[in-house]
Residue, then its C-alpha position, 0 to 999 in steps of 0.5 A: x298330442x301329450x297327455x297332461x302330468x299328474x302330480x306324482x305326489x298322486x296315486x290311484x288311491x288318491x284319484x279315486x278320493x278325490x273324484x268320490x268327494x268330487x261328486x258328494x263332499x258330504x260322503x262319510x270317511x267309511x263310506x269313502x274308504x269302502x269306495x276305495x278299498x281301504x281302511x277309514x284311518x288311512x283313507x282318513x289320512x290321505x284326505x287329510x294329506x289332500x286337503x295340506x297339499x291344497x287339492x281339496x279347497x274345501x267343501x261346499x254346496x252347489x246352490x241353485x242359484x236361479x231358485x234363490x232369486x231370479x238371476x241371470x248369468x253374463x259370460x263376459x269377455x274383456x280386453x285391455x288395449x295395451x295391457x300392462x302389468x299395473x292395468x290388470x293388476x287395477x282391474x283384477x283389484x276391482x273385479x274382486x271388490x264386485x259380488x255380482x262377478x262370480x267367476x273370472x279367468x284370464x285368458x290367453x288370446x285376443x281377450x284378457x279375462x272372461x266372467x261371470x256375472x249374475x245379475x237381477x236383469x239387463x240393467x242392473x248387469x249395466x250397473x255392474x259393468x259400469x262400475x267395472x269399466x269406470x276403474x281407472x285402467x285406460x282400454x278397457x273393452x267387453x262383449x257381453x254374452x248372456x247365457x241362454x242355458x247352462x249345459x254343464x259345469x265343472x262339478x259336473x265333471x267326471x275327474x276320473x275321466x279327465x286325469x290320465x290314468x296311473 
């Protein structure tokens, strides 16, 4: 098995800030530079090179959602049947235009794309999916799985342990 390219415009260095702002975005630029053995204005311009390059999107809180209101979560697989570059292109112009829908990959396989969709409770989810099955796109199918327990999730992720080693 292969192991996975990193960007070679990547070093070690980078890595580590990386992986720092990863788990703490708030991380000060000298308290960042101390974790990766170097001064604050040239830890401050790799972030910045990071941040031009588009590896760092941004920095966010990681809100609760569930303490805000009671919400659910959906896992959605969909399929389109005789998929063609116009349906998904309908489809993904509509799950963009619905809040509810909080993630959405496309996927390689027997289904098409796989969302998450936060909803008060099964039937506002049936509004939502209703709205997204009534866009004009013929073949629409989805199976729904609502989620019991989150076990873990891409912040949680060690980045260090996932990204070969330099």
């Amino acid at each position: 098995m292969s192991r996975p390219r990193l960007d070679p415009a990547l070093d070690a260095v980078d890595l580590k800030i990386l992986a720092a702002l990863q788990r703490d975005g708030r991380t000060s630029k000298t308290r960042l530079a101390a974790l990766v053995n170097l001064s604050p204005t040239p830890c401050g311009v790799r972030i910045q090179r990071l941040e031009k390059a588009g590896f760092i999107r941004g920095y966010h809180a990681d809100v609760e959602l569930h303490r805000l209101a009671s919400l659910t979560r959906f896992r959605v697989t969909i399929g389109i049947e005789g998929s063609t570059n116009a349906k998904a292109r309908r489809l993904e112009a509509a799950l963009a235009q619905i809040p509810n829908i909080i993630e959405c990959d496309k996927v390689l396989g027997d289904v098409d794309y796989i969302l998450t969709v936060v909803a008060r409770d099964v039937s506002h989810y049936q509004e939502i999916i209703d709205k997204l099955v009534s866009v004009d796109v013929e073949g629409i199918s989805y199976i729904t799985y609502p989620v019991s327990k989150v076990l873990k999730r891409a912040v949680d992720m060690s980045l260090l342990k996932v990204i070969p080693d330099r």
